[in-house]
C-alpha positions in Angstrom: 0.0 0.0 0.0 0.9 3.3 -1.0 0.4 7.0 0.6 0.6 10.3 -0.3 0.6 13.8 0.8 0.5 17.0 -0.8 1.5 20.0 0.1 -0.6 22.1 -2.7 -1.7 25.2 -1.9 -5.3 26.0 -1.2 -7.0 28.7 -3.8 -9.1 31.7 -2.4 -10.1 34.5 -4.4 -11.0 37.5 -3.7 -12.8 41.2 -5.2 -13.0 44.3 -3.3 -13.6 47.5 -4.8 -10.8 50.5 -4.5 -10.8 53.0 -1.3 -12.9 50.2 0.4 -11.8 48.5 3.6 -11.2 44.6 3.3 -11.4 41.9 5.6 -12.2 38.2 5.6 -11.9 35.2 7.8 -9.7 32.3 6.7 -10.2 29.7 8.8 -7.6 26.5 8.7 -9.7 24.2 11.5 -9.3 21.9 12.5 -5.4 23.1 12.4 -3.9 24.3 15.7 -1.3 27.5 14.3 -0.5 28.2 17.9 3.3 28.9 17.0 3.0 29.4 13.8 3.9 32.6 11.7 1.7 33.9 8.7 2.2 36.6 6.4 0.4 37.4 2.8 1.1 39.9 0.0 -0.4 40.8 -3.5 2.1 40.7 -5.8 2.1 41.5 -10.4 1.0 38.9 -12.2 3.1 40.5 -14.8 6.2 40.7 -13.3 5.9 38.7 -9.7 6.8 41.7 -7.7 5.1 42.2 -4.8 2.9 45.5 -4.6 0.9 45.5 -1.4 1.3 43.5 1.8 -2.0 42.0 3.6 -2.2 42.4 7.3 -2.9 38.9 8.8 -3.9 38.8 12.4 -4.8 35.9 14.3 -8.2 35.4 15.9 -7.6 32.3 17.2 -4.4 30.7 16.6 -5.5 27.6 18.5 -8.6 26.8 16.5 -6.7 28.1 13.4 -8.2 30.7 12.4 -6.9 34.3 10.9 -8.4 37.5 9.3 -6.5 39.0 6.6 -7.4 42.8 6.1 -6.1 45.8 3.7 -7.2 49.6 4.9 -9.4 51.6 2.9 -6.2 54.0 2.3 -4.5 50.9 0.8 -6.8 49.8 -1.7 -7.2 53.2 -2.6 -3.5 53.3 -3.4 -3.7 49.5 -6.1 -4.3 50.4 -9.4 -7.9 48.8 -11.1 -7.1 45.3 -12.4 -6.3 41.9 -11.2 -3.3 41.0 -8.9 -2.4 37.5 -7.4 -2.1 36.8 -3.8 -0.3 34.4 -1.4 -0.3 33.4 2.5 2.7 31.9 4.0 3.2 30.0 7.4 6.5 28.9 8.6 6.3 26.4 11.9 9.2 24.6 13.5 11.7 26.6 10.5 9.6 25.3 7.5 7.8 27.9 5.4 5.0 26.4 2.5 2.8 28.1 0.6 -0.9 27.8 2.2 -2.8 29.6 0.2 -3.1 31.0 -3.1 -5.6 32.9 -5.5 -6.7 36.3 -7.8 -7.5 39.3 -6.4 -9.8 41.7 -8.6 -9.4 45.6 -7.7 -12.5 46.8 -9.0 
């Protein structure tokens, strides 16, 4: 018998319209992230580079759960158009890839 694992990314997209707040729940139960590290950025899908970074807060770390947010005065500051996105973790020195997706600026 044979196993396998894969580490693959998630996909989330999102679409928020510019000079509008954004916020939304990701929510990784049933995966404890109590000592983990997350961070997530927009980046071209053009060139790679990234052009905003996502504020990613915890709201439960235990029951795995984080909001990821940009201010008003940030989305006011993308350009119209669509953008991709990523969310890192890193635990015990390991970093992957959680999640990945599209992000429409409207």
């Amino acid at each position: 018998m044979s196993s396998t694992f894969s580490q693959q990314p998630g996909t989330l997209n999102f679409v928020f319209s510019r000079g509008d707040d954004f916020s939304t729940l990701v929510d990784f139960s049933p995966i404890s992230m109590a000592g983990y590290i997350v961070s997530a950025s927009m980046h071209s899908l053009v060139t790679g580079n990234e052009v905003q970074p996502l504020t990613v807060v915890f709201v439960s770390a235990q029951d795995g759960r984080v909001n990821v947010s940009l201010t008003d005065a940030q989305t006011a500051a993308l350009a119209r158009g669509t953008y991709g996105w990523q969310m890192r973790w890193t635990e015990n020195n390991a970093t992957r890839t959680a999640l990945t997706g599209v992000v429409e600026v409207l």
